[in-house]
N, C-alpha and C positions, 0 to 999 in steps of 0.2 A: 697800400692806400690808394686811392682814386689819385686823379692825375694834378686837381687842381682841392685843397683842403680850405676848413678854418683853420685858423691858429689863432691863440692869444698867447702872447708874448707879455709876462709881467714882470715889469720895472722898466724905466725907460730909463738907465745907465748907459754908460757905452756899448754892454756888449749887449741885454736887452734890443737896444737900436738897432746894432748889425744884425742881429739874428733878424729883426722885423725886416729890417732894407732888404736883406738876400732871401729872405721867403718869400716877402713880395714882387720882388723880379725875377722870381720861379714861374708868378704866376699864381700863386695861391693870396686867397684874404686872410688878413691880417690884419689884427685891435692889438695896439701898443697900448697898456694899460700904464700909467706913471700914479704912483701916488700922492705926488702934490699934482692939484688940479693947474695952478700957475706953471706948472713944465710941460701939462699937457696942452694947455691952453699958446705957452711960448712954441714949442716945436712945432704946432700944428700951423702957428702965425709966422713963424721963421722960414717953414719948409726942410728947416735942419736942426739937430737936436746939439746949440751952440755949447751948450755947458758941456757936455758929455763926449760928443763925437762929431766936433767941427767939418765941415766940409764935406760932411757927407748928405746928399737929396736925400730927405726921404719920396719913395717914391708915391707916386698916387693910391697902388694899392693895399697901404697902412692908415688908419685909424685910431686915432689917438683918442682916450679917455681917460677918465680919470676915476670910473664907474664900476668895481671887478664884477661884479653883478653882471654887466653888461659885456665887459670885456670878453667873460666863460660862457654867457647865457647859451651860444651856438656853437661854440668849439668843437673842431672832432680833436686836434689837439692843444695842449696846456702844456707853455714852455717858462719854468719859474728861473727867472735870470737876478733875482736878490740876493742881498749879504748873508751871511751865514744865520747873521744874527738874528734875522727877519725872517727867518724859513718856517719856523713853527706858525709862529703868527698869523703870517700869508697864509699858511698850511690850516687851522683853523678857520679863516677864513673862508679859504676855497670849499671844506667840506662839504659848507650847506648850501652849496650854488653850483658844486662841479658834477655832472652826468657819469653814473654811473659808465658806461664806455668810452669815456675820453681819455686820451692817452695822455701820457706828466709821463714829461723830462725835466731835470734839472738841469741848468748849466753852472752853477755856483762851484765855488769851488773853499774850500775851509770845514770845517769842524764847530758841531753849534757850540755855543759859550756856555761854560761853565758843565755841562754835563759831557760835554767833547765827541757826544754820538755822531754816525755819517749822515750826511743830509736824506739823501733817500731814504735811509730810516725813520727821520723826524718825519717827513713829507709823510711816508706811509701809517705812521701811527696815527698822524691826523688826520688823515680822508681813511683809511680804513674801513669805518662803519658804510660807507657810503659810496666805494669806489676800489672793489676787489682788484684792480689791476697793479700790476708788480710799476714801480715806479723806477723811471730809467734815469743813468746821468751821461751827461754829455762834457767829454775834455777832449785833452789835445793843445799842439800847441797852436792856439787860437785867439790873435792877436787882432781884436773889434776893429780896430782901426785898416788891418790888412783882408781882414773876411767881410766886413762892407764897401771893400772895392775890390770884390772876385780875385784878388790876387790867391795860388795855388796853396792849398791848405789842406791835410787831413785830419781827421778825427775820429776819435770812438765811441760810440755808446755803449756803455753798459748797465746790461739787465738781466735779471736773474731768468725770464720769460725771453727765448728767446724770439715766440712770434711776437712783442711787442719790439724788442730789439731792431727786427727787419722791419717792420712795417714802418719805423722811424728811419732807420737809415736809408729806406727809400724818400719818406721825405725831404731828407737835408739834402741828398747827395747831388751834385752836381758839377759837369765836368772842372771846374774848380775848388770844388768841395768837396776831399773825399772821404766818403764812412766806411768806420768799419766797427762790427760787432764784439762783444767781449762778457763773457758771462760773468768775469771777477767783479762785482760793483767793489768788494773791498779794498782790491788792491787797486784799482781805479781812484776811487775817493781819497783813503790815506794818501797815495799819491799825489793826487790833485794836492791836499792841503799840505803834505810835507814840504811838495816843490818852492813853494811860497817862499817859506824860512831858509831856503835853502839860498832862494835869487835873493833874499836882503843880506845872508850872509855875503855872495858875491858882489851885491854893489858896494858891502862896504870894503870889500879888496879893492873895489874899483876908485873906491875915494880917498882909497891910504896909497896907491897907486903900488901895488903890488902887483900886474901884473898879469901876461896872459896864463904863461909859466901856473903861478899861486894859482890864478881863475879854474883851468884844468884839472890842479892836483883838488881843488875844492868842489869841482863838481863831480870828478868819482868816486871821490870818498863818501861826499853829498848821498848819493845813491846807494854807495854799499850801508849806508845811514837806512836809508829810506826802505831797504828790502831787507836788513831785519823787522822793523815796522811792520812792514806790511805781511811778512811771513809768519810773525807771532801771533798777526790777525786773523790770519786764516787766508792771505790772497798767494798771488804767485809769480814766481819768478817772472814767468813772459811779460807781465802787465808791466814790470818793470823796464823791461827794455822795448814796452809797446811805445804808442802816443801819447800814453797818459805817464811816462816814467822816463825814458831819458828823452822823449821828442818834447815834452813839456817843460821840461828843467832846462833843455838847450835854450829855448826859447825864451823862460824868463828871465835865466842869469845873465844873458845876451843881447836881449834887445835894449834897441830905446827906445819902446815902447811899454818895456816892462815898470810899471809903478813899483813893483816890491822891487826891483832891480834898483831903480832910482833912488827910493827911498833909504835903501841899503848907503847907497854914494852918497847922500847930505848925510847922512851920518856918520860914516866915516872920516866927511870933512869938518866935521865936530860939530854940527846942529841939534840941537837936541829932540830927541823922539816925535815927542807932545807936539814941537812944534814943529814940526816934519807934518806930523798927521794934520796937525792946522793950516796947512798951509796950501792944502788941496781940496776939492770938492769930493777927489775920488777915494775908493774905499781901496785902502791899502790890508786885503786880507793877510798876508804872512804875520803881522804885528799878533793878531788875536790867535793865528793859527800856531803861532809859537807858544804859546801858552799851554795851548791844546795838544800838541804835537809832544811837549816835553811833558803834560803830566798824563800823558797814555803810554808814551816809554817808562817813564818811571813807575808806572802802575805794574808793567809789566816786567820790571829790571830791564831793559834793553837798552842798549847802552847808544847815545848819539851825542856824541861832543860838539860837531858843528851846530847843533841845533840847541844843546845846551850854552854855547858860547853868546848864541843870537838870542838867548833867552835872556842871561845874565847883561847885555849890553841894552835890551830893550827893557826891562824890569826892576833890574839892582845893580844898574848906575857904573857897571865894568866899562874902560874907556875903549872903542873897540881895539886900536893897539894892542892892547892887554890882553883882549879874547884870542886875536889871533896869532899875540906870540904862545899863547897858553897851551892854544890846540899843535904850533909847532914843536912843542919842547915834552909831547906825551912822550910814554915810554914807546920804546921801539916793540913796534909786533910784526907779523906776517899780513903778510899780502891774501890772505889766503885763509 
């Protein structure tokens, strides 16, 4: 890609922001699109986008609208940073405004609702007539709040194309941004959404105060979860122990910056769901992805008990205690 690009960056959520803030102090232009015009209107009069990603400048060269028209109209690239839930929709959308040569990434990261397909899928069945290009996604553990102030962070793209792959990783990369390529989108994607459920499972160890000990034995397991999944799908082992499989699971079960991590913890200190989810502006994807996540195992017999336990505790009212003495009293098996 040339040295300095367009970009449109759609949604102005937390991480929509950082992706805009760090493209723009690459050097490249950049249209933050938000779809309430009031947020585009607020961040553009703030100088910061207070609701979403406090304290951080947006820098000068970001643009905010509230227009997708306008936001795509010059794009060489299109970076879709919405909920899962929202990706067809946008995806619709974008069809009959986006340039046949523009390059779509995805950053989202879940499983759309109710049909549980991967994002780049949805994305691509919608622009399809209008935009033959293989559509990319972008994970890692990539925390908005740590990648809009250059603190050290890698990532991967994956794309079944791999010159559109590099032409992007050229894009992002930056001596504190590092990319790398990966042809799995499957194993990438499931990934992306499994991790989710996996960090509400561990904050709610963290809020029944179980432990570093428990946190450990729940994120290997987590994983050996997460790669039959992804193996029944068709992806592969490495993806799992890439960026997108246990460098993203580290990161959400661990931080505190993780929302699904968080939310795990008020609910293990007995708050209930609903009002967990109400109690934040931000989009807590593990809740919807656990839904998704347990009825593609089950479609498939594969068997994930942590994820079945996060299911039964978000859904059909199990107290978490319960979930997680239930997962320690399975039968004994092999490691192996």
């Amino acid at each position: 890609m040339s040295s300095a690009s367009q970009v449109a960056v759609l949604n102005a959520g937390g991480w929509g922001t950082a992706l805009a803030v760090k493209l723009a102090n690459q050097g490249h232009t950049v249209c933050l699109w938000a779809r309430r015009r009031e947020l585009a209107e607020q961040i553009q009069a703030q100088g910061e986008n207070a609701q979403y990603l406090p304290g951080v400048a947006i820098p000068p060269g970001v643009r905010l609208t509230s227009s997708l028209d306008e936001a795509v109209a010059a794009a060489d690239v299109v970076i879709v940073a919405a909920i899962a839930g929202y990706i067809r929709e946008l995806g619709r959308e974008l069809a009959t405004l986006i340039q046949p040569h523009t390059l779509v990434l995805h950053g989202a990261k879940g499983l759309e609702p109710l049909t549980w397909r991967r994002l780049s899928t949805v994305l691509q069945e919608e622009l399809a007539q209008r935009h033959p290009l293989a559509v990319a996604a972008l994970s890692g553990p990539n925390h908005a709040e740590e990648v809009a102030r250059a603190l050290p962070t890698a990532a991967v793209v994956a794309c079944e194309d791999m010159d559109v792959a590099t032409k992007l990783q050229a894009l992002l990369s930056t001596p504190s941004f590092r990319v790398y390529t990966n042809r799995d989108v499957t194993g990438v994607e499931f990934c992306s959404a499994a991790k989710n459920v996996l960090a509400i499972a561990a904050g709610i160890g963290d809020g029944l105060g179980y432990g570093d000990n428990g946190k450990a034995a729940l994120i290997t397991r987590g994983l050996a979860e997460i790669w039959r999944l992804v193996e029944r799908e068709g992806g592969l082992l490495a993806t799992i122990a890439g960026l997108a499989g246990i460098g993203d699971v580290v990161a959400t079960c661990t931080s505190r910056h993780s929302r699904n991590r968080w939310a795990g913890e008020q609910i293990g200190r007995g708050r209930d769901p609903q009002e967990v989810i109400r109690s934040t502006p931000m989009a807590i994807e593990g809740i919807p992805a656990a839904m998704g996540v347990v009825a593609v195992a089950r479609s498939h017999g594969v068997e994930m008990p942590i994820a079945e336990g996060v299911h039964r505790v978000l859904f059909e009212g199990q107290h978490p205690a319960d979930a997680l003495r239930d997962l320690l009293a399975r039968d004994f098996t092999s490691e192996a």
